[in-house]
N, CA and C atoms as a LAMMPS dump frame, in Angstrom:
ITEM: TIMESTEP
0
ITEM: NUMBER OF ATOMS
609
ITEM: BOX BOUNDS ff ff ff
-5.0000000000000000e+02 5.0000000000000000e+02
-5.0000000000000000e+02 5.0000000000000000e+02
-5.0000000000000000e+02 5.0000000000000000e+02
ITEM: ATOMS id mol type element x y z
1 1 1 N -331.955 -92.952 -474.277
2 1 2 C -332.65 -94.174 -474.741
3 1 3 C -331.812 -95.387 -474.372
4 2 1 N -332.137 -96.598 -473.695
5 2 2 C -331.684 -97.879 -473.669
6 2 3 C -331.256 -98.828 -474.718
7 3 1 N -330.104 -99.382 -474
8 3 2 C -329.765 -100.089 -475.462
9 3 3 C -330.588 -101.115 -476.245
10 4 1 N -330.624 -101.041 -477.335
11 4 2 C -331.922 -102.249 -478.065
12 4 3 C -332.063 -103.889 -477.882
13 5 1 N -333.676 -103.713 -477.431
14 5 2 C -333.627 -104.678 -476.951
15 5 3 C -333.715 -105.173 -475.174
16 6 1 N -333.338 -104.223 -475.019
17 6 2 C -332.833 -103.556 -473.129
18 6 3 C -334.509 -103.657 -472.208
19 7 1 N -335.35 -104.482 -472.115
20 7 2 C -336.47 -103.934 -471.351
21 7 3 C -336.427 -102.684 -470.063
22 8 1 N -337.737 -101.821 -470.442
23 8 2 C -338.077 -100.684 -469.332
24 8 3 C -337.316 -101.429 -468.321
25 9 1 N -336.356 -100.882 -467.376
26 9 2 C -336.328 -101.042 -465.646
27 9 3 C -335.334 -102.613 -465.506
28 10 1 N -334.431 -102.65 -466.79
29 10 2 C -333.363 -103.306 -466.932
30 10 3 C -332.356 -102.926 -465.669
31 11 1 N -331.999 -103.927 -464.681
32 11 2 C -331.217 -103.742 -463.445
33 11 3 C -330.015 -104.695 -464.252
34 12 1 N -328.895 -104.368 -464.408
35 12 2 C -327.638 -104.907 -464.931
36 12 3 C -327.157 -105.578 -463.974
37 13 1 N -326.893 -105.035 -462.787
38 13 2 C -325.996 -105.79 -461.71
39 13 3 C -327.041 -106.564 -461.043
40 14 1 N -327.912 -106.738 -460.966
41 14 2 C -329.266 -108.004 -460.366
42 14 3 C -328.996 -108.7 -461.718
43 15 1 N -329.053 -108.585 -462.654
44 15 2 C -329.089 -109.731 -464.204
45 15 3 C -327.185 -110.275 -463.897
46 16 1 N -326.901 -109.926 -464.003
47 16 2 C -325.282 -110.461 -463.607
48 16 3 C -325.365 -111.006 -462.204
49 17 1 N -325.302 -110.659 -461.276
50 17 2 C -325.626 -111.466 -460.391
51 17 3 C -326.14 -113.501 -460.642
52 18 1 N -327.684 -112.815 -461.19
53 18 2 C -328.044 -114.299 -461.335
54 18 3 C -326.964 -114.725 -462.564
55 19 1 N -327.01 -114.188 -463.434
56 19 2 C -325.941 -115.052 -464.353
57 19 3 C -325.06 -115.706 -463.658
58 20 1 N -324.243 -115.438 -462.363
59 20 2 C -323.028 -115.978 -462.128
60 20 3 C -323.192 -117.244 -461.445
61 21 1 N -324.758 -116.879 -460.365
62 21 2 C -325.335 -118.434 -460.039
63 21 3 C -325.071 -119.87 -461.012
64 22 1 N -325.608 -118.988 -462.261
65 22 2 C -326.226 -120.138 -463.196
66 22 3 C -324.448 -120.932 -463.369
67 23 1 N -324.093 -120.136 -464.041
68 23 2 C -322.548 -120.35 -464.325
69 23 3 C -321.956 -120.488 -463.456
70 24 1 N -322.132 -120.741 -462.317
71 24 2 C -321.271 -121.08 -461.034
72 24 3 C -321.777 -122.737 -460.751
73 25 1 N -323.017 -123.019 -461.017
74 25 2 C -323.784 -124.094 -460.638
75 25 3 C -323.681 -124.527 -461.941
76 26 1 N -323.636 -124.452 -463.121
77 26 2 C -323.913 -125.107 -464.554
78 26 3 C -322.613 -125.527 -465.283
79 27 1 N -321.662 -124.641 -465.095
80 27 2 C -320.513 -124.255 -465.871
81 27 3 C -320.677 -123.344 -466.69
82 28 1 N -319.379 -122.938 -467.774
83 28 2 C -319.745 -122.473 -468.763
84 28 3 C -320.243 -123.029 -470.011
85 29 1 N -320.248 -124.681 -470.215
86 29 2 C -320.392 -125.113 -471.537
87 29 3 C -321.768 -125.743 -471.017
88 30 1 N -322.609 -125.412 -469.879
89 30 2 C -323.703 -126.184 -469.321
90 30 3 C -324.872 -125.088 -469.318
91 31 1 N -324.133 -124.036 -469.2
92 31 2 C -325.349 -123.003 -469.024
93 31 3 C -325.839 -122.223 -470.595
94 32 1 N -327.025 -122.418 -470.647
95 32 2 C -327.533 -122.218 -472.155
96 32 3 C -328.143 -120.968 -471.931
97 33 1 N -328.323 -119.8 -473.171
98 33 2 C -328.194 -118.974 -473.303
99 33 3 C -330.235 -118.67 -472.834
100 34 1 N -330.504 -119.716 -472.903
101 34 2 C -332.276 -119.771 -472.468
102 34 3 C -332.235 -119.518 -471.116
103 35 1 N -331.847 -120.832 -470.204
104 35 2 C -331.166 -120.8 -468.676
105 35 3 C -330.747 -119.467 -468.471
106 36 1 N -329.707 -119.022 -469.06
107 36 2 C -329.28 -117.665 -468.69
108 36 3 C -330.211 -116.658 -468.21
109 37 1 N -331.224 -116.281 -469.378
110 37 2 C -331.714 -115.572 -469.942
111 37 3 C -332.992 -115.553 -468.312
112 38 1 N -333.333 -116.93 -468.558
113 38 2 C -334.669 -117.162 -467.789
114 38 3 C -334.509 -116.438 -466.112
115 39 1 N -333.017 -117.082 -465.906
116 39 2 C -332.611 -116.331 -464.626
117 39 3 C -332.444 -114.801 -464.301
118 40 1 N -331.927 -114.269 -465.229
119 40 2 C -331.885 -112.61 -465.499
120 40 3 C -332.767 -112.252 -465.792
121 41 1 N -334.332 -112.94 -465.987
122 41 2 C -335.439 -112.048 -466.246
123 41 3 C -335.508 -111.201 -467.575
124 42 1 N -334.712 -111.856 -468.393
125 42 2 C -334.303 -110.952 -469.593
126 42 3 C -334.802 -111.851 -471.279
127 43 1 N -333.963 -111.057 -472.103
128 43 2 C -334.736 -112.269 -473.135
129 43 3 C -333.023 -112.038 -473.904
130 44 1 N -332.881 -112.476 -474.673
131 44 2 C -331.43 -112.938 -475.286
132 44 3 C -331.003 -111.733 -476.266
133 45 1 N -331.991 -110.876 -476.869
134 45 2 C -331.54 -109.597 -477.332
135 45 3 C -330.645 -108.649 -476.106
136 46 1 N -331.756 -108.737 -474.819
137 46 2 C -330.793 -107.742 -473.873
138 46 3 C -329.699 -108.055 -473.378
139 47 1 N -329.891 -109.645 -473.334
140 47 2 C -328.463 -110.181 -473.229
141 47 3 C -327.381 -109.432 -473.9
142 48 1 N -327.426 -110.029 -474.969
143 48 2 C -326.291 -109.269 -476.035
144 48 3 C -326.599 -107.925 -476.258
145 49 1 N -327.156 -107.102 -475.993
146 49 2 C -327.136 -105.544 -475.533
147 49 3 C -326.242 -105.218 -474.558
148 50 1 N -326.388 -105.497 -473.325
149 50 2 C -326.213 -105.612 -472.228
150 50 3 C -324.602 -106.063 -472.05
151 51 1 N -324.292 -106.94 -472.755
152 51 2 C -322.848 -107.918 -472.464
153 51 3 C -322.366 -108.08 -473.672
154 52 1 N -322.811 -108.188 -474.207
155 52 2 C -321.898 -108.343 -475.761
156 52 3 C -322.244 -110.094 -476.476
157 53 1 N -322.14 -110.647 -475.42
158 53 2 C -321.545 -112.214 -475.729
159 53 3 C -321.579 -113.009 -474.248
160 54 1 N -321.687 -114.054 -474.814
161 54 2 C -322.215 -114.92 -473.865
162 54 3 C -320.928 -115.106 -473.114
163 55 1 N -319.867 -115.355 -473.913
164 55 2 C -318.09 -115.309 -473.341
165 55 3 C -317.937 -114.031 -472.287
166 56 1 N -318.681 -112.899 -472.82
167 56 2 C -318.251 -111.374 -471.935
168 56 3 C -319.218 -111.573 -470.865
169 57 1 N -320.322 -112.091 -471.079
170 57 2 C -321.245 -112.375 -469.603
171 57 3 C -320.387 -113.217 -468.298
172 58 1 N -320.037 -114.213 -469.408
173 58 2 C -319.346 -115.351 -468.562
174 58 3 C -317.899 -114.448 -467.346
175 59 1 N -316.944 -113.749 -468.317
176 59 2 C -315.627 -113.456 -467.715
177 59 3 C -316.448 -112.127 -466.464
178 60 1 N -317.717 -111.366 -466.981
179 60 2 C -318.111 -110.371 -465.977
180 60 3 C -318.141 -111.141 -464.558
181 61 1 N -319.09 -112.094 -464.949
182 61 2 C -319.683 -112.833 -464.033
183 61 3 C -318.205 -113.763 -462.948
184 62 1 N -317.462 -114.113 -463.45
185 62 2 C -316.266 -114.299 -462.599
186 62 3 C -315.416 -113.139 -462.213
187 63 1 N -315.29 -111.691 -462.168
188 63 2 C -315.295 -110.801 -461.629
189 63 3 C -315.888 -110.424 -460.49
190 64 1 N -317.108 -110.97 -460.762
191 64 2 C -318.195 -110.308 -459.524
192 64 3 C -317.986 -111.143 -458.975
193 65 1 N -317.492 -112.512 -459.01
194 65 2 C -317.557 -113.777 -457.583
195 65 3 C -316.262 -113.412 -457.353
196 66 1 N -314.966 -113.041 -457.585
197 66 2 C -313.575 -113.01 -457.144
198 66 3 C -314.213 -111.477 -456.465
199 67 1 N -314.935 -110.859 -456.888
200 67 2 C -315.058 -109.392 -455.776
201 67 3 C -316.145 -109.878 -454.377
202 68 1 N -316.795 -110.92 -455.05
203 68 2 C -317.694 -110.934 -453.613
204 68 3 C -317.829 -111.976 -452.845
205 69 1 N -318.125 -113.384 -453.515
206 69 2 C -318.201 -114.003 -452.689
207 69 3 C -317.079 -115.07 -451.922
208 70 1 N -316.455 -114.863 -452.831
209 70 2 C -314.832 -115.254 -452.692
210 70 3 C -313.457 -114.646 -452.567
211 71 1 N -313.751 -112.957 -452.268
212 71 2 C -313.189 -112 -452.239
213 71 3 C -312.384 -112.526 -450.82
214 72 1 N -312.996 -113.061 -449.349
215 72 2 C -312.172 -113.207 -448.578
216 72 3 C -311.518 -114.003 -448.469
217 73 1 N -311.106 -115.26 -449.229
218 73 2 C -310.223 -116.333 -449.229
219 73 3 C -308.815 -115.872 -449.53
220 74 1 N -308.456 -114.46 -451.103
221 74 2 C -307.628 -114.452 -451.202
222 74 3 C -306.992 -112.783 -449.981
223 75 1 N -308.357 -112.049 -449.654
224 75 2 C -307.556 -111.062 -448.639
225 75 3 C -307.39 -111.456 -447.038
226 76 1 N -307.558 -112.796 -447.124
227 76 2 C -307.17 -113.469 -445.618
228 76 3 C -305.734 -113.28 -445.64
229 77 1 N -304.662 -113.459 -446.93
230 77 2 C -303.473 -113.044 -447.271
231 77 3 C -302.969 -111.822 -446.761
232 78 1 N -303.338 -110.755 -446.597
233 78 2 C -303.406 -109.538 -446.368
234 78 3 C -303.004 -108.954 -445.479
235 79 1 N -303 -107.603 -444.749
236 79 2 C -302.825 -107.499 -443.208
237 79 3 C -301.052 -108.362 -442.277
238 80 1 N -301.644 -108.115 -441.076
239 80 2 C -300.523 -108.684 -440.095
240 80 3 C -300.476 -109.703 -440.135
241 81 1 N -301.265 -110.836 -440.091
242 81 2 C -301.042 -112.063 -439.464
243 81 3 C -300.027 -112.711 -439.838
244 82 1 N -299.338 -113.562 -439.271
245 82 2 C -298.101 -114.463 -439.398
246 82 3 C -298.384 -114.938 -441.041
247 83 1 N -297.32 -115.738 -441.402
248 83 2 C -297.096 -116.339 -442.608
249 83 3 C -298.044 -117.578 -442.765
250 84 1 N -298.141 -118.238 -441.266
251 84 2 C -298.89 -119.446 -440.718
252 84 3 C -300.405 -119.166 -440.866
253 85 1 N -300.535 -118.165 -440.221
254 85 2 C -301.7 -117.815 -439.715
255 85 3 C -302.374 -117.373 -441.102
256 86 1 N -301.972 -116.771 -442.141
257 86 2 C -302.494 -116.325 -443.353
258 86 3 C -302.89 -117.517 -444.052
259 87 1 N -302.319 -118.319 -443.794
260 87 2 C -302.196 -119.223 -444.973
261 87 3 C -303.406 -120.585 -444.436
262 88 1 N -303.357 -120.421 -443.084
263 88 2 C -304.964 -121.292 -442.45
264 88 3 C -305.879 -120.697 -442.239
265 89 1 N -305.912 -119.156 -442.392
266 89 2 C -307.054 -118.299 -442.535
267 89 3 C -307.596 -118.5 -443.728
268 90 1 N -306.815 -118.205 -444.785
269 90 2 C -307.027 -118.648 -446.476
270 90 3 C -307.903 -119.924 -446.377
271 91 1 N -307.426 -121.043 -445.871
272 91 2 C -307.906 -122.021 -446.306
273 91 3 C -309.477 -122.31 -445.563
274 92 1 N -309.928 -121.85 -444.574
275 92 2 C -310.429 -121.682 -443.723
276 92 3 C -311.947 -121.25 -444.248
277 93 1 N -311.343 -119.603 -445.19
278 93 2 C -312.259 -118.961 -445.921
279 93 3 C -312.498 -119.631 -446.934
280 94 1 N -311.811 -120.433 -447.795
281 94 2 C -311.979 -121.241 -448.663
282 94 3 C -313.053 -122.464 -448.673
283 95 1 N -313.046 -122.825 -447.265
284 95 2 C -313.65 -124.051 -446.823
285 95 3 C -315.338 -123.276 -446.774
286 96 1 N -315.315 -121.969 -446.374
287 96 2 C -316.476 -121.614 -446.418
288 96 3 C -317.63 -121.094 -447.309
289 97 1 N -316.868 -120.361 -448.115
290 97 2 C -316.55 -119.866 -449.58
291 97 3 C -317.024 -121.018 -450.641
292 98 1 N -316.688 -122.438 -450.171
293 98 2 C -317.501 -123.127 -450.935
294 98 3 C -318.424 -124.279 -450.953
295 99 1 N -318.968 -123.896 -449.119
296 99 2 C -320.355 -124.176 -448.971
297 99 3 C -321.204 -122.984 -448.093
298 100 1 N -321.588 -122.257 -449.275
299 100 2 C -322.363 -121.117 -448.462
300 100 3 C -323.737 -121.355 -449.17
301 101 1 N -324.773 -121.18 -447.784
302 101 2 C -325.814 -121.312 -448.113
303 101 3 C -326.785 -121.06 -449.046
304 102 1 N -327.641 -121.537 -450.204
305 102 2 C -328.446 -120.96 -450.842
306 102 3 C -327.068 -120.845 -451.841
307 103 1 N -326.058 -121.036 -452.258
308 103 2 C -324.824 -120.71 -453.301
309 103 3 C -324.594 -122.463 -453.751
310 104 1 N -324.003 -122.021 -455.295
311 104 2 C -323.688 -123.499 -455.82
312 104 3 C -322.483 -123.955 -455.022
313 105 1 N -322.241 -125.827 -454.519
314 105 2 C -321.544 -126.026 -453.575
315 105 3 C -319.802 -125.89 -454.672
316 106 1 N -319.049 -125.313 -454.05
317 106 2 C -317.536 -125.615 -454.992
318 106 3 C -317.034 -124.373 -455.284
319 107 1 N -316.326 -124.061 -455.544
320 107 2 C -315.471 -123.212 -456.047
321 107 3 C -315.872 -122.358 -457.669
322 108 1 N -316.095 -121.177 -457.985
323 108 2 C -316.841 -120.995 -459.414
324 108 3 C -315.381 -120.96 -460.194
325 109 1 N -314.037 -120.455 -459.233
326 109 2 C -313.046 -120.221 -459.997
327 109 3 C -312.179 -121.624 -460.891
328 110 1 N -312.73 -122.639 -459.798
329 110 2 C -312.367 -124.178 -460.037
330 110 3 C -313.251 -125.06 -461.14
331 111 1 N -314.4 -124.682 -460.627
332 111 2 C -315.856 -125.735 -461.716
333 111 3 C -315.823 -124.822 -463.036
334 112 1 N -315.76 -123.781 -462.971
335 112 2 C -316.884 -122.649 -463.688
336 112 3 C -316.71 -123.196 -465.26
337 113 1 N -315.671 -123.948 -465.554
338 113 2 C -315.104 -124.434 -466.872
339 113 3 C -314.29 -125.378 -467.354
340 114 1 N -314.094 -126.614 -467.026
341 114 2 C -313.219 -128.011 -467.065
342 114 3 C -313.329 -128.129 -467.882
343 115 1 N -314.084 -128.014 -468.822
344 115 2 C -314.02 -129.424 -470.41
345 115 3 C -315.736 -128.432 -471.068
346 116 1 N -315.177 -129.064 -472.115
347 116 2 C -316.265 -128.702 -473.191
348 116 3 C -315.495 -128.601 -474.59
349 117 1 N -316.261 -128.458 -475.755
350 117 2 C -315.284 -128.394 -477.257
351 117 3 C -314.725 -127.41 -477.525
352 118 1 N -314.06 -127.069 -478.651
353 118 2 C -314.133 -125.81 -478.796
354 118 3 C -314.064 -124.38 -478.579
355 119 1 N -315.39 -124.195 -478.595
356 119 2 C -316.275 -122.932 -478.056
357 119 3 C -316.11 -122.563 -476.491
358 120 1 N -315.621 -123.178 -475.716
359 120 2 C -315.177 -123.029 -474.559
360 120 3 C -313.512 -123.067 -474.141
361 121 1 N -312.853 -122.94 -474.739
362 121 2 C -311.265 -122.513 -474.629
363 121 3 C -311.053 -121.317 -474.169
364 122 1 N -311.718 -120.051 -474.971
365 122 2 C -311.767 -119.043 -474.189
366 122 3 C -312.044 -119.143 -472.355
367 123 1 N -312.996 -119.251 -472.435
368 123 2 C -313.753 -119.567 -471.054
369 123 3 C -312.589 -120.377 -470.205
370 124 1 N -312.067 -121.557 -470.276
371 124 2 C -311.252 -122.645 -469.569
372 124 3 C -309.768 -121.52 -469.527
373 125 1 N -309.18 -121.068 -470.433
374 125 2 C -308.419 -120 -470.041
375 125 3 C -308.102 -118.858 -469.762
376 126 1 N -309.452 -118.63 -469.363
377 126 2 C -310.308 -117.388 -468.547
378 126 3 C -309.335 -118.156 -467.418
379 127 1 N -310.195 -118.81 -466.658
380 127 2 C -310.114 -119.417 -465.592
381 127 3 C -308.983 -120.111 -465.006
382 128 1 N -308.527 -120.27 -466.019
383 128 2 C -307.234 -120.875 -465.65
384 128 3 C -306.39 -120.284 -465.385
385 129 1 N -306.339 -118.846 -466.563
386 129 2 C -305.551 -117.426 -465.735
387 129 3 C -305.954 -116.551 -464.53
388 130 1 N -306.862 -116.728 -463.603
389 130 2 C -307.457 -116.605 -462.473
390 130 3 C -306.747 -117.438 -461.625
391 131 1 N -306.726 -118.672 -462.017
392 131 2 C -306.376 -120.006 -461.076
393 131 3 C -304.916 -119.31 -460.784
394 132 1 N -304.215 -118.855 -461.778
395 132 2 C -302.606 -118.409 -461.864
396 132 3 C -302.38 -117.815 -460.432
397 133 1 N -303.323 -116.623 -461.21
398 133 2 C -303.189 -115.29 -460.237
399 133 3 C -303.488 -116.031 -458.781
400 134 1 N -304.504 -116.594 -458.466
401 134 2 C -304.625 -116.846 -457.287
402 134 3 C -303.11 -117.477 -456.767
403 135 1 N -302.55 -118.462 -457.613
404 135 2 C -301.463 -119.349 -457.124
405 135 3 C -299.921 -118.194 -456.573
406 136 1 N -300.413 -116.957 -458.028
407 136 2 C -299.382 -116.252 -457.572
408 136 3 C -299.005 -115.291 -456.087
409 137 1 N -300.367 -115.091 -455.782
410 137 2 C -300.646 -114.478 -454.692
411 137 3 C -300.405 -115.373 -453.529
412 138 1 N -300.423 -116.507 -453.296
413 138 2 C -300.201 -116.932 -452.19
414 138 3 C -298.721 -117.205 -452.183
415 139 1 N -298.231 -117.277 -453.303
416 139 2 C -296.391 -117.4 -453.168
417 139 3 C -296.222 -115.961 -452.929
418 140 1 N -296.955 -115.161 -453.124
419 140 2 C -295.951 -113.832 -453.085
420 140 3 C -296.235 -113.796 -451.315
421 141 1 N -297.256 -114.388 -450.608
422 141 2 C -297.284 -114.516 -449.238
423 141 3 C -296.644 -115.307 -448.563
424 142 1 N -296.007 -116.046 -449.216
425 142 2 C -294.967 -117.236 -448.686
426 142 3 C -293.719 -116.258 -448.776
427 143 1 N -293.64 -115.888 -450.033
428 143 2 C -292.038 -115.206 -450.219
429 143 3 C -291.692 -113.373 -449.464
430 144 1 N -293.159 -112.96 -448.929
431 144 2 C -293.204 -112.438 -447.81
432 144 3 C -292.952 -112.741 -446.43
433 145 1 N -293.055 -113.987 -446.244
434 145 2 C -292.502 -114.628 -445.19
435 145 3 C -291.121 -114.924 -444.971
436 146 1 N -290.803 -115.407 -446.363
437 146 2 C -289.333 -115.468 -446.2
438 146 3 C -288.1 -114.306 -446.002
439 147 1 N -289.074 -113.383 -446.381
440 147 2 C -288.409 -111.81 -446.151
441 147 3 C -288.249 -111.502 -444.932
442 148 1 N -289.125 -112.103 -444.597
443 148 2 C -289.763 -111.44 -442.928
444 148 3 C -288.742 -112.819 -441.926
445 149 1 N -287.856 -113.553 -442.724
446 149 2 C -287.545 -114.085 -441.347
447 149 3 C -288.474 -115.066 -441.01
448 150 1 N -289.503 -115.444 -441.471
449 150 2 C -290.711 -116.076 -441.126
450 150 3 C -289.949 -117.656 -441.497
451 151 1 N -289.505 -117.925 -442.742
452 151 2 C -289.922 -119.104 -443.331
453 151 3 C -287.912 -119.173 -443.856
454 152 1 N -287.382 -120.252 -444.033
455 152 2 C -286.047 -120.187 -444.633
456 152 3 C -285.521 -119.728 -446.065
457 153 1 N -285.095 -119.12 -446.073
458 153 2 C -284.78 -118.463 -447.271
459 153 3 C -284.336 -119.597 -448.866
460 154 1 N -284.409 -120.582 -448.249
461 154 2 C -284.198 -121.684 -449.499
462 154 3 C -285.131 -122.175 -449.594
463 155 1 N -286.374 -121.665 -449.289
464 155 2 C -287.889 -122.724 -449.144
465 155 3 C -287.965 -122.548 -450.699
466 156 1 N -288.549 -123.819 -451.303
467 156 2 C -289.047 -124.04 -452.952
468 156 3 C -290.19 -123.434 -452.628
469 157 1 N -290.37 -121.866 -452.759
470 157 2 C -291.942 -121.326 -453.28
471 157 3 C -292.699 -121.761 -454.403
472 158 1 N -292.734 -122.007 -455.157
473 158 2 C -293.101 -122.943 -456.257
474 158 3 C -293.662 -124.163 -456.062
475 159 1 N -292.945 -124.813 -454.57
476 159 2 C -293.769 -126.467 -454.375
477 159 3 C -294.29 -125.852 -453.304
478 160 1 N -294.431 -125.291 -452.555
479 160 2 C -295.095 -124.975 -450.902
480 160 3 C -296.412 -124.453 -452.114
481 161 1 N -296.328 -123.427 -453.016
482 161 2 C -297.373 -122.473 -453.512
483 161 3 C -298.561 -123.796 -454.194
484 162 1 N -297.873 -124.743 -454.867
485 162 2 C -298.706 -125.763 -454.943
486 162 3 C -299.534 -126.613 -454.538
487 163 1 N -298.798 -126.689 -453.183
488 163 2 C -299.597 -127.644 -452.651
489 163 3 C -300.287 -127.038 -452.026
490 164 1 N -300.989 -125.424 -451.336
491 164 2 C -301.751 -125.416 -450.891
492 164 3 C -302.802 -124.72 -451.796
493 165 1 N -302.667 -124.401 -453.374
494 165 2 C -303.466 -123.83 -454.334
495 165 3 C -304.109 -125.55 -454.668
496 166 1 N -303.272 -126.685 -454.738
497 166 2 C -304.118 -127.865 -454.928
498 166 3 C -305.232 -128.346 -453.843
499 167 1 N -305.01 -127.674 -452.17
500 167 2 C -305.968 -128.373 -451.603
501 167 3 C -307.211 -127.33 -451.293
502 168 1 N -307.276 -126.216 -452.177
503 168 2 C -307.964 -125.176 -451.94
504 168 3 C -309.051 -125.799 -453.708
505 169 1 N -308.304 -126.062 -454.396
506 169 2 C -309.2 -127.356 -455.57
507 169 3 C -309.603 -128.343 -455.243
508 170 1 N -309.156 -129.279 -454.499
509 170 2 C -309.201 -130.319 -453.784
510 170 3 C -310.803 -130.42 -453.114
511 171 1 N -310.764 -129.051 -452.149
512 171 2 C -311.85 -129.202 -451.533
513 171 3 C -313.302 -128.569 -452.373
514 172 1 N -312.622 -127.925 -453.417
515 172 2 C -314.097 -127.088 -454.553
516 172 3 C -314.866 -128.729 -454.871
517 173 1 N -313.87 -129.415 -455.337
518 173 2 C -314.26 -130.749 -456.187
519 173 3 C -315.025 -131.357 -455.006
520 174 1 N -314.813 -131.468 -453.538
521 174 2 C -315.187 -132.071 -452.194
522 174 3 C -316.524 -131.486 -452.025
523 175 1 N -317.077 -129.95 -452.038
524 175 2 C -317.724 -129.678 -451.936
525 175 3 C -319.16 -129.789 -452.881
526 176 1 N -318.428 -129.933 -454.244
527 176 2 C -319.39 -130.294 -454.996
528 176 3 C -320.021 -132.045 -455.219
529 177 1 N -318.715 -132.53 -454.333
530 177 2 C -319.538 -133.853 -454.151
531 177 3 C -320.468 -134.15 -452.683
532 178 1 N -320.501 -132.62 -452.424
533 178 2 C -321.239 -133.348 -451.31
534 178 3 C -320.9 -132.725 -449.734
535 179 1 N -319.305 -132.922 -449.669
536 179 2 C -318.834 -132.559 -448.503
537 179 3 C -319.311 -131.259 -447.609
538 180 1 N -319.356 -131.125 -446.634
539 180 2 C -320.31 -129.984 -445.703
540 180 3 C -318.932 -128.877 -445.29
541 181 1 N -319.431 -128.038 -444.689
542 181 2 C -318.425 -126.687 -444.166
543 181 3 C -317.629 -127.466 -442.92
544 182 1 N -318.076 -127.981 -442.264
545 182 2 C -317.806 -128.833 -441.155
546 182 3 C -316.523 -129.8 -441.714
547 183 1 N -316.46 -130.518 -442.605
548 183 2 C -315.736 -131.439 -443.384
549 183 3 C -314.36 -130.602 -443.979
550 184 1 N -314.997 -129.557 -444.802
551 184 2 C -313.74 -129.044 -445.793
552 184 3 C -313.149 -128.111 -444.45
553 185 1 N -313.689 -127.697 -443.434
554 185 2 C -312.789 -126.978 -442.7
555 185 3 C -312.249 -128.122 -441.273
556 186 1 N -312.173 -129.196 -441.157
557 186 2 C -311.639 -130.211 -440.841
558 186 3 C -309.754 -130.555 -441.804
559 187 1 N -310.749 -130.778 -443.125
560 187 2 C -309.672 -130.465 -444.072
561 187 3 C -308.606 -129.478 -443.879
562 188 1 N -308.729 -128.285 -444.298
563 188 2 C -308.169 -127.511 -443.965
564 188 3 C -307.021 -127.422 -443.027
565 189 1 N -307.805 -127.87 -441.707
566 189 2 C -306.599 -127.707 -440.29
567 189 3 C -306.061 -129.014 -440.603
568 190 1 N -306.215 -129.938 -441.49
569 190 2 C -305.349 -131.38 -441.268
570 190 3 C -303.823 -130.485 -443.197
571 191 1 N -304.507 -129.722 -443.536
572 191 2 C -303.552 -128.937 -444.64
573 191 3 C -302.667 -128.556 -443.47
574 192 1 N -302.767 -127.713 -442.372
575 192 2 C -302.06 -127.064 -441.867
576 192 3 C -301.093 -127.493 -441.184
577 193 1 N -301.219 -129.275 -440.72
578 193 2 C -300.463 -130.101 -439.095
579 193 3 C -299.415 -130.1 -439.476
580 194 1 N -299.05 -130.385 -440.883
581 194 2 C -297.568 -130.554 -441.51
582 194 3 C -296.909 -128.842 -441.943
583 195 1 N -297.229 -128.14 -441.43
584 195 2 C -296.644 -126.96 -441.557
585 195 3 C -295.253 -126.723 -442.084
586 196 1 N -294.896 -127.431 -440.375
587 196 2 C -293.164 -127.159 -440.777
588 196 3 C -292.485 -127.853 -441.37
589 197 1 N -292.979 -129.142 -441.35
590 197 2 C -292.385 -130.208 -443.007
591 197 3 C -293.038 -129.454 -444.698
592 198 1 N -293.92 -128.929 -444.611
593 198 2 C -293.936 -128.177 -445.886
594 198 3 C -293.834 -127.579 -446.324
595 199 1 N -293.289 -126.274 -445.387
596 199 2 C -292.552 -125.391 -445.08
597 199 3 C -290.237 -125.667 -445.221
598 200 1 N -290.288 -126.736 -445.37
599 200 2 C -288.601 -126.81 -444.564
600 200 3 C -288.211 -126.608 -446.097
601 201 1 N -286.965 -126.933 -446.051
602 201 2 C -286.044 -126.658 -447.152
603 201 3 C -285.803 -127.951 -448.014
604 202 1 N -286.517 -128.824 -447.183
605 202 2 C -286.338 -130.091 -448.131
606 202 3 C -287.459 -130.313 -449.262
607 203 1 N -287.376 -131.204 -450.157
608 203 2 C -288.098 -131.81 -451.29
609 203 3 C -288.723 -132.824 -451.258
């Protein structure tokens, strides 16, 4: 028997799916549990059958965009390519990642939760511990480089890891105002010209 509330021919991963639209395009303190609902084809009992809470919909639903549609920004990291080359591939995928067609324009890991009262703290440090992880992963690709001989062994990983986790935000906020794939990946290669000054050992 289905859980209560659950309509006949309840598809979970098509209802999550659209949830993440909504909440990718709405936020979390924007998207109402009606909105939700209307998009998943569902009614607000199966909701909370289904997910528990509008908070557990929300954190699923940023799971499924870090597995899919934004999955290649952070495994551009990955593999052989140079230290260089990873790190303008990243941004590259990034630039695309957040203008893809028929998808809300921006970043879901960046918008998905800025501000709201309250009731949204959870949610904002959802996301914000995502934001981490992402930041941590690209230092651990910098400080792979430095292993490798790639990069100087006194490089501040900590300020290099910043500044390119800020222009990978930079361009979510760009995209949602507007900016085209053409633009943020312009961006991008102008992140990259200063390489070896942001790269050096200086401050």
């Amino acid at each position: 028997m289905g859980a209560r509330g659950r309509p006949r021919g309840f598809d979970r991963d098509a209802a999550l799916q659209q949830a993440m639209d909504v909440f990718w395009a709405r936020g979390y303190a924007g998207a109402s549990i009606a909105e939700l609902t209307e998009a998943m084809s569902i009614n607000p009992p199966s909701l909370y059958a289904a997910f528990g809470s509008k908070e557990q919909l929300f954190k699923e639903a940023v799971c499924l965009y870090a597995e899919t549609d934004d999955a290649c920004t952070l495994e551009m990291l990955e593999g052989d390519l140079s230290t260089r080359e990873s790190i303008a591939a990243m941004l590259q995928a990034s630039a695309r990642s957040c203008t893809q067609p028929h998808k809300p324009a921006g970043c879901f890991m960046t918008l998905g939760a800025t501000n709201g009262g309250p009731e949204t703290d959870a949610a904002q440090q959802y996301l914000c511990d995502q934001r981490r992880d992402m930041a941590s992963r690209i230092r651990a690709r910098l400080a792979r480089g430095v292993a490798d001989g790639e990069l100087p062994d006194s490089l501040d990983l900590d300020r290099v890891t910043a500044f390119f986790a800020t222009v990978i935000k930079g361009m979510s906020i760009e995209a949602r105002d507007g900016a085209d794939a053409d633009t943020l990946a312009a961006v991008a290669r102008s992140a990259m010209l200063g390489w070896d000054a942001i790269t050096s050992t200086q401050g």
